[in-house]
Residue frames as a rotation matrix with the C-alpha (Angstrom) as fourth column:
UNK 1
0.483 -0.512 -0.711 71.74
-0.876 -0.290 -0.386 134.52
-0.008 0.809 -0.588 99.58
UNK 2
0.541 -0.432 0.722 73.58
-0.182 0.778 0.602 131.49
-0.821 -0.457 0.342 98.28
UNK 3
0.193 -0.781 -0.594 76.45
-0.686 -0.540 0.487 130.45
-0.702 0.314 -0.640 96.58
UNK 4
0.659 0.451 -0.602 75.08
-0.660 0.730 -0.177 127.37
0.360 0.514 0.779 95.04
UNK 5
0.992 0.104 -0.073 76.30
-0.093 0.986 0.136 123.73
0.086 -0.128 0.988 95.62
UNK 6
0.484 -0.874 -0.027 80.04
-0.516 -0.311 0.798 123.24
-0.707 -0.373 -0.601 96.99
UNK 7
0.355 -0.315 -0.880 82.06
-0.736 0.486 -0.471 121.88
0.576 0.815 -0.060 94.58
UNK 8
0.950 -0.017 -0.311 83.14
0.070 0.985 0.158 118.20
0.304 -0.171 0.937 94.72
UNK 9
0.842 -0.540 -0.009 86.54
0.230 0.343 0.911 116.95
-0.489 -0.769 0.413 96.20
UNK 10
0.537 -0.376 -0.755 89.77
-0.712 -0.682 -0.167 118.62
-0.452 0.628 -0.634 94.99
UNK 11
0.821 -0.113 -0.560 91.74
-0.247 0.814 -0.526 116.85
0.515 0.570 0.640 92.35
UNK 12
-0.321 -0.945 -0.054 94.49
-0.662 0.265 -0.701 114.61
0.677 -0.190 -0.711 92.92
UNK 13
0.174 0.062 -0.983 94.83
0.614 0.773 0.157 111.83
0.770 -0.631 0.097 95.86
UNK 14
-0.050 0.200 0.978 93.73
-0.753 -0.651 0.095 113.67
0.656 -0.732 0.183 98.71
UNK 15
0.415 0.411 -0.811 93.45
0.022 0.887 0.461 110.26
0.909 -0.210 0.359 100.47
UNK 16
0.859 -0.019 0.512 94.30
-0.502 0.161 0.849 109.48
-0.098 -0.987 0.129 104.14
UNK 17
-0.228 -0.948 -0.221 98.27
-0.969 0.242 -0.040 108.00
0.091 0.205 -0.974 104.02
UNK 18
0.347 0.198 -0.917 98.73
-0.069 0.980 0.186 104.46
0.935 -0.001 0.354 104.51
UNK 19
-0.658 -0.634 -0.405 99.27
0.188 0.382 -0.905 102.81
0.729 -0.672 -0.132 107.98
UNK 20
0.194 0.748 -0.635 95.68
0.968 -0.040 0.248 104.45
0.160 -0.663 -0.732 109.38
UNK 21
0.900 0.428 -0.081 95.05
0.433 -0.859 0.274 107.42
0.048 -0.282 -0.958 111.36
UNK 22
0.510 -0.718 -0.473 98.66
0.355 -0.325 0.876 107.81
-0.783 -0.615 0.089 112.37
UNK 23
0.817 -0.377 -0.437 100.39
-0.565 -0.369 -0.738 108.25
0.117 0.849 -0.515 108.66
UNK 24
-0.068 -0.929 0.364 102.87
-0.882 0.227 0.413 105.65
-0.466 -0.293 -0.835 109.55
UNK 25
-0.136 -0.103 -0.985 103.69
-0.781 0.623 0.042 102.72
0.610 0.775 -0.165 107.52
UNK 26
0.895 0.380 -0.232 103.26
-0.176 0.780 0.600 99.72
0.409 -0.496 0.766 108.69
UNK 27
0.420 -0.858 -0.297 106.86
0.904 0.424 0.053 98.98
0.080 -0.291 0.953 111.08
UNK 28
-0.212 -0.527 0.823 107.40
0.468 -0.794 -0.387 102.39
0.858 0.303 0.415 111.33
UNK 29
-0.633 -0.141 -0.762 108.23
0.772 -0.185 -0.608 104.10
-0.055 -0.973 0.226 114.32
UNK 30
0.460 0.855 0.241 106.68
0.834 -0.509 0.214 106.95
0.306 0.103 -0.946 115.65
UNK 31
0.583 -0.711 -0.393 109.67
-0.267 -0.624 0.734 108.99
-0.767 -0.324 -0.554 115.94
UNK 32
0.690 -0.585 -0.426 112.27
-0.549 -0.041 -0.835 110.20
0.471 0.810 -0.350 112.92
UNK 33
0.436 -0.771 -0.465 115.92
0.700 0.615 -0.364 108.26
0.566 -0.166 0.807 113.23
UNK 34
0.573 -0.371 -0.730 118.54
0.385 -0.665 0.640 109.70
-0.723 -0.648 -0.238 115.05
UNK 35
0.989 -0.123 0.083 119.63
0.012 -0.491 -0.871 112.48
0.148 0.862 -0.485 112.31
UNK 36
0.053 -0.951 -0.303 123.62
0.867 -0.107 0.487 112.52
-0.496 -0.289 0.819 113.94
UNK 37
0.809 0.138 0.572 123.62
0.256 -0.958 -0.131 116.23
0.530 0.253 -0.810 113.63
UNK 38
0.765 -0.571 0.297 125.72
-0.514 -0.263 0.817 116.94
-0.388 -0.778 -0.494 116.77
UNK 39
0.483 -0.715 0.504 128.32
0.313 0.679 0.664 113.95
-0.817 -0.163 0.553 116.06
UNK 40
0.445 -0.233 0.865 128.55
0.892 0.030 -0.451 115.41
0.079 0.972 0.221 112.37
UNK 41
0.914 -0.005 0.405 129.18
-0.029 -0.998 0.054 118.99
0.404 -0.061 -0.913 113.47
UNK 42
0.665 -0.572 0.481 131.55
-0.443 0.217 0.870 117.72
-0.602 -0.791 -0.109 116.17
UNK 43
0.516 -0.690 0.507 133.68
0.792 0.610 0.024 116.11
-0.326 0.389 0.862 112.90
UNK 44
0.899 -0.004 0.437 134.52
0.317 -0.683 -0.658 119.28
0.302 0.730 -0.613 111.30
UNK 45
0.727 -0.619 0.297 137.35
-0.670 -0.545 0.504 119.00
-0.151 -0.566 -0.811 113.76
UNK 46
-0.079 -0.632 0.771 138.91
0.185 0.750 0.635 115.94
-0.979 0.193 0.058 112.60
UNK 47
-0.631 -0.239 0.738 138.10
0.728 0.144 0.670 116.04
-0.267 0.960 0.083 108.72
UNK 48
-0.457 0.565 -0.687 136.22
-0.414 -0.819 -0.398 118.92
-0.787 0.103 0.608 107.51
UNK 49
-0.790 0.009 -0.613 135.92
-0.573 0.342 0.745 117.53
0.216 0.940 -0.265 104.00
UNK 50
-0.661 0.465 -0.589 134.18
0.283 0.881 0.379 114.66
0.695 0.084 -0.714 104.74
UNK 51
-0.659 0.433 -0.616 132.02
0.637 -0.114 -0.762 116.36
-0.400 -0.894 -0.201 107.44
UNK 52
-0.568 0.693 -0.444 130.07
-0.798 -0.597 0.089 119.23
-0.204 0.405 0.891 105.29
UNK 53
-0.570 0.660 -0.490 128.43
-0.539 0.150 0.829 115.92
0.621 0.736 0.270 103.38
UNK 54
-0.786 0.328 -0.524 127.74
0.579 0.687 -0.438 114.23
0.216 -0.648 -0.730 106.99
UNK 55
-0.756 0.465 -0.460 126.09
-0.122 -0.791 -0.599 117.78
-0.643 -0.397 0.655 107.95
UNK 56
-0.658 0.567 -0.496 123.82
-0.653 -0.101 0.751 117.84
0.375 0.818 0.437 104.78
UNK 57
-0.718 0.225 -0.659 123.05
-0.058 0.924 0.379 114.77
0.694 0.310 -0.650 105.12
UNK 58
-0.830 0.242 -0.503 121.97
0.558 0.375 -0.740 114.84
0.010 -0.895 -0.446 108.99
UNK 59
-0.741 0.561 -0.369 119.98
-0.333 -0.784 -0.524 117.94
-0.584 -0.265 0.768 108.17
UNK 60
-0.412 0.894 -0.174 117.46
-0.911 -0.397 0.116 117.16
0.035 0.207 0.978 106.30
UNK 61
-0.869 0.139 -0.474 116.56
0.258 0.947 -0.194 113.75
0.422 -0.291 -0.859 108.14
UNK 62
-0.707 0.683 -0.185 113.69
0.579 0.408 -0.706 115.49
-0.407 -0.607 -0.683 109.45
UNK 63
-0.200 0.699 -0.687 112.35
-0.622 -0.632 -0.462 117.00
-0.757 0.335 0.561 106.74
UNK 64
-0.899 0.069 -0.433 112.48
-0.218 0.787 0.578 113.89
0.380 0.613 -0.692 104.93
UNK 65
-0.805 0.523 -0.281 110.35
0.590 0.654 -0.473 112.21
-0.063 -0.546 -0.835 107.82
UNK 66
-0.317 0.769 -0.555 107.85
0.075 -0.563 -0.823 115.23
-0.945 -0.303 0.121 108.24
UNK 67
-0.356 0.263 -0.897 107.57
-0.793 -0.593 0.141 114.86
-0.495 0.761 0.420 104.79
UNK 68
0.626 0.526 0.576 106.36
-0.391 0.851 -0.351 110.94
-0.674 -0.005 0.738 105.03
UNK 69
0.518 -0.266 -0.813 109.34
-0.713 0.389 -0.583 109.88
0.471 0.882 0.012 103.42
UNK 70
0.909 -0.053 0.414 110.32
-0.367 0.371 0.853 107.43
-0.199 -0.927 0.317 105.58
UNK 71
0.846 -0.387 0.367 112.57
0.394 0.917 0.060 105.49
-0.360 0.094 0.928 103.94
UNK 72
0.058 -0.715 0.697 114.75
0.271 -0.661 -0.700 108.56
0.961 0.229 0.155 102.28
UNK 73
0.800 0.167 0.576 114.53
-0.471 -0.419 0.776 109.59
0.371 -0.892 -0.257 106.00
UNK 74
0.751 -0.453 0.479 116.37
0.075 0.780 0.621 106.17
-0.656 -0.431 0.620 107.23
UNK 75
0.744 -0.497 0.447 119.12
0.652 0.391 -0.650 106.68
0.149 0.775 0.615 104.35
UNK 76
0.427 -0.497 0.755 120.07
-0.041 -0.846 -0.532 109.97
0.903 0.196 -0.382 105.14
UNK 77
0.825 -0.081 0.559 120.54
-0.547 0.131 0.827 109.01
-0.140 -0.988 0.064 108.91
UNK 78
0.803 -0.321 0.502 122.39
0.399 0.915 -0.054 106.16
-0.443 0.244 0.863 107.60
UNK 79
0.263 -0.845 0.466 124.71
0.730 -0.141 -0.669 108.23
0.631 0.516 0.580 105.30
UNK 80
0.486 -0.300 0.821 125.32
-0.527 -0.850 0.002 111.05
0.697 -0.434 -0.571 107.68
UNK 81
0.842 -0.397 0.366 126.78
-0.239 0.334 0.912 108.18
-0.484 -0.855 0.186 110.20
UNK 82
0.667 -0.474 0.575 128.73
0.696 0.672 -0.253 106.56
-0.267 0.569 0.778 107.67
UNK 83
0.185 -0.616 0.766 130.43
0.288 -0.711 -0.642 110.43
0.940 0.339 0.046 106.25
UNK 84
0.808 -0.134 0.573 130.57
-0.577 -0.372 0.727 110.87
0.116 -0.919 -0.378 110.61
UNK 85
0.861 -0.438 0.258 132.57
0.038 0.562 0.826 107.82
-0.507 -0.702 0.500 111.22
UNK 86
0.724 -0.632 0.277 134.97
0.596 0.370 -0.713 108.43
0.348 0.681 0.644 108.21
UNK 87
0.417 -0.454 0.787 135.53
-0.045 -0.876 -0.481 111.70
0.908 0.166 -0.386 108.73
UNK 88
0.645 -0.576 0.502 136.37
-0.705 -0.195 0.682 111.16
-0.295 -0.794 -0.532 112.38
UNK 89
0.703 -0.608 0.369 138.79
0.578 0.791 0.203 107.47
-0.415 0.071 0.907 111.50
UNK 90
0.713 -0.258 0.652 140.36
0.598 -0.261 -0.758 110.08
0.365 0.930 -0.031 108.83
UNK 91
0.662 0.082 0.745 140.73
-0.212 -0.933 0.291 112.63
0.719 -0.351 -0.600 110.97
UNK 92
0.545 -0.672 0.501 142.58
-0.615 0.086 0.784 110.86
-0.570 -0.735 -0.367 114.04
UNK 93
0.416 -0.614 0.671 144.88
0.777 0.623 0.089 108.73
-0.473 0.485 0.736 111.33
UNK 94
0.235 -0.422 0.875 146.24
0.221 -0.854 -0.471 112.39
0.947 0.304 -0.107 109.70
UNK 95
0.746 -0.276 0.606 146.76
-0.634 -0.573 0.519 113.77
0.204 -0.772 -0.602 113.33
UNK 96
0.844 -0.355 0.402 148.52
-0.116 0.610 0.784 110.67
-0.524 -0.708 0.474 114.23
UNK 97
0.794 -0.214 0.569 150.57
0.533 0.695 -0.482 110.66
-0.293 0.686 0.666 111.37
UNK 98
0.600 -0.312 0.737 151.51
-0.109 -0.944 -0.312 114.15
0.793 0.107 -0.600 111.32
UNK 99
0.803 -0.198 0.562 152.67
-0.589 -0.413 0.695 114.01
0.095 -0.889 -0.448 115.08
UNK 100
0.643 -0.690 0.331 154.90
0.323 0.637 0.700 110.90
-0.694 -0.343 0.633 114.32
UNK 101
0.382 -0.624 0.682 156.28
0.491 -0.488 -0.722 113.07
0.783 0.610 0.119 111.01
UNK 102
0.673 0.031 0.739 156.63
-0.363 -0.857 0.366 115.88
0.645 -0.514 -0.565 113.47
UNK 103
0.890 0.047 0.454 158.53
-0.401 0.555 0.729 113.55
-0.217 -0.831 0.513 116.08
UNK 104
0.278 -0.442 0.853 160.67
0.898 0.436 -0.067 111.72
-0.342 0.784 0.518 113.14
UNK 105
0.682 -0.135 0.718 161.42
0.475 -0.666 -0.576 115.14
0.556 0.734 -0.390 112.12
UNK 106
0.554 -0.495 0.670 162.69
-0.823 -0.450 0.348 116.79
0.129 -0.743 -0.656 115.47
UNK 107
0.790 -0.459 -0.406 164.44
-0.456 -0.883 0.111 113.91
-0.409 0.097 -0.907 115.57
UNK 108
0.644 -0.367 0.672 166.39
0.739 0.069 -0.670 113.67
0.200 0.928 0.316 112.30
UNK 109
0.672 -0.310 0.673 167.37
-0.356 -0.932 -0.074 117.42
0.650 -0.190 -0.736 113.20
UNK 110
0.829 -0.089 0.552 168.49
-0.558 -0.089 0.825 116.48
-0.025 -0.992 -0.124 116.39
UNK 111
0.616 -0.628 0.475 170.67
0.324 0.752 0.574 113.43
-0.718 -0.199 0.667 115.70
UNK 112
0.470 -0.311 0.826 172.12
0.800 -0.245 -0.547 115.07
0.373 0.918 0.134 112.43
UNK 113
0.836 -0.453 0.308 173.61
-0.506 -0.855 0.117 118.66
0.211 -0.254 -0.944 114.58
UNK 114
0.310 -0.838 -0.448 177.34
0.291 0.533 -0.795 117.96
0.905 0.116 0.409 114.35
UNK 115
0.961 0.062 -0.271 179.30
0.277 -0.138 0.951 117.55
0.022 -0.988 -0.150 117.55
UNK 116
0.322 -0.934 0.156 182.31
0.552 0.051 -0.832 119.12
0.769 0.354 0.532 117.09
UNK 117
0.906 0.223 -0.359 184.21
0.377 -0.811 0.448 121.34
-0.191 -0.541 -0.819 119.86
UNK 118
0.576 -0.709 0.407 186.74
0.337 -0.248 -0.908 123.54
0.745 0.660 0.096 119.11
């Protein structure tokens, strides 16, 4: 029994990537960037805000790469440090500020309690 002649190559570019066997561009490592996942998570204590877009960001650095996008790979790495380092600079400039309000407050109080004795 036979099913007659296989059919021919499916459409589209089914080609082999560029860069050879490996699927790497040319200059391209053979390993994704470092995605700063941890460091981004680890902001959420200093600036939340500005940490959710570091998190996004860090996450899908390696589904960029496993998807052969190298270069959207290397951006998102790139913006997930950049929304890491704000959020932490942000983060310890509000704490510091606060604690010298906080300081500058106790004391205001303090120097301001009348001394009278009766």
């Amino acid at each position: 029994m036979s099913y007659g002649t296989p059919p021919g190559p499916p459409p589209g570019n089914y080609n082999p990537p560029p860069g050879g066997s490996g699927g790497y561009p040319p200059g391209a490592r053979a390993d994704p960037p470092n995605d700063f996942l941890v460091p981004a998570i680890l902001s959420m204590f200093c600036c939340w805000p500005l940490a959710i877009p570091a998190i996004l960001s860090a996450a899908k650095v390696n589904a960029q790469w496993n998807l052969g996008d190298y270069t959207g790979a290397q951006e998102r790495a790139a913006r997930a440090k950049k929304f890491t380092i704000i959020a932490v600079v942000v983060g310890v400039v509000v704490y510091v500020l606060s604690t010298v309000g906080y300081f500058g407050i106790i004391a205001a109080v303090v120097s301001n309690t009348p001394t009278t004795t009766y």
